[in-house]
N, C-alpha and C positions, 0 to 999 in steps of 0.2 A: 521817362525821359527827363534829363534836367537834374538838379540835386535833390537829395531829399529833406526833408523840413520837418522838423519837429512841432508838433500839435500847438506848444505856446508861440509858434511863428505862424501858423496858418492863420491867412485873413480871409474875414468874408468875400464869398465873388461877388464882384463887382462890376464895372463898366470900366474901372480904371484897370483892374489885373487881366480880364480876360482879351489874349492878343489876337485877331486876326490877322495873321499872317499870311496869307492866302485868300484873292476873291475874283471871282470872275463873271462875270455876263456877257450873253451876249444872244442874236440870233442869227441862224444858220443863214449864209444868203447864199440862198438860191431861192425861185421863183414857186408860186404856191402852185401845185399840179392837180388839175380838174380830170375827172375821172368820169366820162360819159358810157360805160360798160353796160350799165345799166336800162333798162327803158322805162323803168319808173320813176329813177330819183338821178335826179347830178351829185355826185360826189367831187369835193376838195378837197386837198390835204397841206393845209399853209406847214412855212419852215416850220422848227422845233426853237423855242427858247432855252436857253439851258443859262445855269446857275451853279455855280461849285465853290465852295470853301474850307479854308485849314484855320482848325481854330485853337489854341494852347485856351487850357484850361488849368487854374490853380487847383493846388492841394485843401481837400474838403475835410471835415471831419465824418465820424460815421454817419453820423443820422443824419446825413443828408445826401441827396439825388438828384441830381439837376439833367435836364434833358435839352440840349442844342441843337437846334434843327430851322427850318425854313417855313413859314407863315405866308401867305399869298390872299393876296380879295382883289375884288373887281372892282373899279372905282365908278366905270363907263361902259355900257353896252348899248351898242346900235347895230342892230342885223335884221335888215329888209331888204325881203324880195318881193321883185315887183313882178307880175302878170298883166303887161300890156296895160289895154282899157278894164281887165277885168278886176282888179285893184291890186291889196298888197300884204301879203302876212309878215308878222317881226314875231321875233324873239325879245319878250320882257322879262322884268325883274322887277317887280311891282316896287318892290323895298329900294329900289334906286328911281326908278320913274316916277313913284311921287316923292321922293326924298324923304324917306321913313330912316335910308340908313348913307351913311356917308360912302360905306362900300360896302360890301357882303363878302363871307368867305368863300375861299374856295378851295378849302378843303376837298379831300377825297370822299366824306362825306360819313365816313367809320371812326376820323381819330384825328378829332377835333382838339387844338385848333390846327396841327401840322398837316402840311400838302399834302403830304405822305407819309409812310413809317418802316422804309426800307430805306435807301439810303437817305431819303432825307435828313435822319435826325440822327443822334445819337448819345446814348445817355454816360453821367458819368455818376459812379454810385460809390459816397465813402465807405470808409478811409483811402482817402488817397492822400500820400504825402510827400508824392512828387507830382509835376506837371505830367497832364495829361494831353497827349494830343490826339484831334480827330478831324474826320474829314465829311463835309453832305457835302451832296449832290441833288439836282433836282431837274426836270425840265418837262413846257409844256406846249401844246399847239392845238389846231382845230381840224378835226376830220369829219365835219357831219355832212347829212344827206339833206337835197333840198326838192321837192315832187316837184318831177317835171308838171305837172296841172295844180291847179289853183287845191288849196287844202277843201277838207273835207268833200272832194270829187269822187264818185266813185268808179268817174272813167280815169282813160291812161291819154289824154290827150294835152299833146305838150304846151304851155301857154305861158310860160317861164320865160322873163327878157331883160331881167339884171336881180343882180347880188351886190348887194352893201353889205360888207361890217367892220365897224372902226368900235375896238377894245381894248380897255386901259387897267392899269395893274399896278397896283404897289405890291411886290413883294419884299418880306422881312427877314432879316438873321436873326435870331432869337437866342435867346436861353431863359428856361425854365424852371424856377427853383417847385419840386414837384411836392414837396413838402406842405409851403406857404403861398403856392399860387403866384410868385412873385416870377414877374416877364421883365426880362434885360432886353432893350434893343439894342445891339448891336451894329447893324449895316443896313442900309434900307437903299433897293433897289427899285427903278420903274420902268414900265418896256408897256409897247403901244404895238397891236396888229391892227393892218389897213388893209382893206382890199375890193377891189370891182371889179363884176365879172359881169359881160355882157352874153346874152343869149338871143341865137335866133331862133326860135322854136319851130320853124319852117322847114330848114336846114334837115340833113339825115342825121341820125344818131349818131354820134364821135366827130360831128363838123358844127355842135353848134355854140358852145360857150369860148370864148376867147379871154385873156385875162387882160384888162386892160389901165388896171392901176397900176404902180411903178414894181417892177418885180421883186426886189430887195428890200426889204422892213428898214425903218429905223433901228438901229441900235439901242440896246438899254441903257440909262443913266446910273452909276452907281451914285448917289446920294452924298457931298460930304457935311451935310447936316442932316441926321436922322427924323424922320415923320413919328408922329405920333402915332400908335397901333390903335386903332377904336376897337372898343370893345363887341360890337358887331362883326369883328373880322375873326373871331375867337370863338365863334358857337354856331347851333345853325339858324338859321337855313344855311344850306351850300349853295351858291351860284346854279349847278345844275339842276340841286333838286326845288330851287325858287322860279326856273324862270317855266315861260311858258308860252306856248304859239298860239297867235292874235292875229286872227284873220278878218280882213279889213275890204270888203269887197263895194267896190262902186257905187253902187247901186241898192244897199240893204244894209243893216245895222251889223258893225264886227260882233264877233263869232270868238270863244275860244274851241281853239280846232284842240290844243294840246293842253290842260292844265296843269299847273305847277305840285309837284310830287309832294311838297311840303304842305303840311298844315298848319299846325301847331309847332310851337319852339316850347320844349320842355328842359331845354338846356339850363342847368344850376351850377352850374362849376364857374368860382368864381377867380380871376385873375388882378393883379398890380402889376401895371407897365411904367418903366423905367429908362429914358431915352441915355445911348452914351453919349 
């Protein structure tokens, strides 16, 4: 698309040539739907955030690859449920609770550092010697299960009587020079889910959580000054396979009910970030 350009007119990409011409964010509004089907666990399913862009890429020469796509970390995690007097388990992320990391990714967890690798990204591989146009997509939300009884219980007896979780996000536009490791930001998005669900556990099954935070999310921010990408957002641990259930009961020392799947960070791959 566009003209074609001879090899002594191609210039390096950059932050000045690569055009966004297309971006969007946003989250769904409608209200987060609690899913009581079950008699073990409450299930939620907050909106979906979604993200999409068109992005014109310059003419490359061969030996070079570059790969455009979407970056995503966690900046803020708080999700506590409470059991009455019997106390309260959360969801951590040690690497943010003591501030070991500014954010952590949140990668899929396979193909690091991109959210994803279907349409999130998309590569462009020389010779190209016209403009290249492409398009990502992305989008994310929360569906997990919360026991109705207090963790590590090995009865089914309901004691569940509120849900908190308020989570923050910088997600980024990138490009990739896959060559030299070198990372262009491009567009840097932010978007925040809220939510409180109160529980009677008294109540029958399907009459007892009510949503009672506001039903429609904040909208995302598109950024028009780009954040710095840290390099924590770019390797692992992933947000899901770092965090872990801490259960925190009244009356006796917390407990990990769920430990975090990650151990070790063996990640070498080294990157240069570059704001536009």
């Amino acid at each position: 698309m566009g003209l074609a350009l001879g090899k002594n007119k191609m210039r390096t990409p950059s932050e000045h040539n690569m055009k966004v011409s297309i971006l969007r964010a946003r989250i769904d509004r409608r209200p987060t739907i609690i899913d009581e089907t079950s008699n073990v666990v409450l299930k939620y399913k907050t909106p979906h955030f979604r993200a999409s862009a068109t992005i014109r890429f310059p003419p490359i020469p061969a030996d070079e690859v570059w790969t455009v796509g979407w970056i995503q970390a966690c900046t803020k995690m708080a999700f506590v449920n409470t059991y009455g007097h019997y106390g309260q388990s959360s969801w951590e992320i040690s690497q943010l609770t003591d501030n070991q990391y500014p954010a952590i990714s949140d990668s899929d967890g396979r193909h690091y550092p991109w959210y994803g690798a279907t349409t999130e990204i998309f590569t462009v591989q020389g010779p190209r010697n016209k403009w290249t146009v492409g398009h990502v997509s992305m989008n994310d939300n929360f569906y997990p299960c919360v026991t109705w009884d207090v963790p590590l219980s090995n009865q089914h007896v309901p004691k569940l009587t509120r849900i908190e979780r308020d989570q923050s996000f910088n997600t980024w536009l990138v490009a990739l020079n896959n060559n030299t490791g070198q990372i262009i930001v491009l567009k840097t998005i932010q978007w925040r889910m809220r939510l409180s669900i109160k529980v009677n556990p008294a109540k029958p099954l399907g009459k007892r959580a009510v949503l009672v935070s506001d039903p429609e999310q904040s909208q995302p921010v598109i950024l028009s000054n780009n954040i710095q990408l840290p390099a924590c957002a770019l390797k692992a641990p992933s947000a899901n396979n770092a965090q872990m259930l801490v259960w925190k009961p009244s009356n006796a020392p917390l407990r990990i009910a769920i430990p975090p799947k990650y151990v070790n960070n063996n990640e070498t791959s080294e990157y240069k970030t570059s704001l536009s």
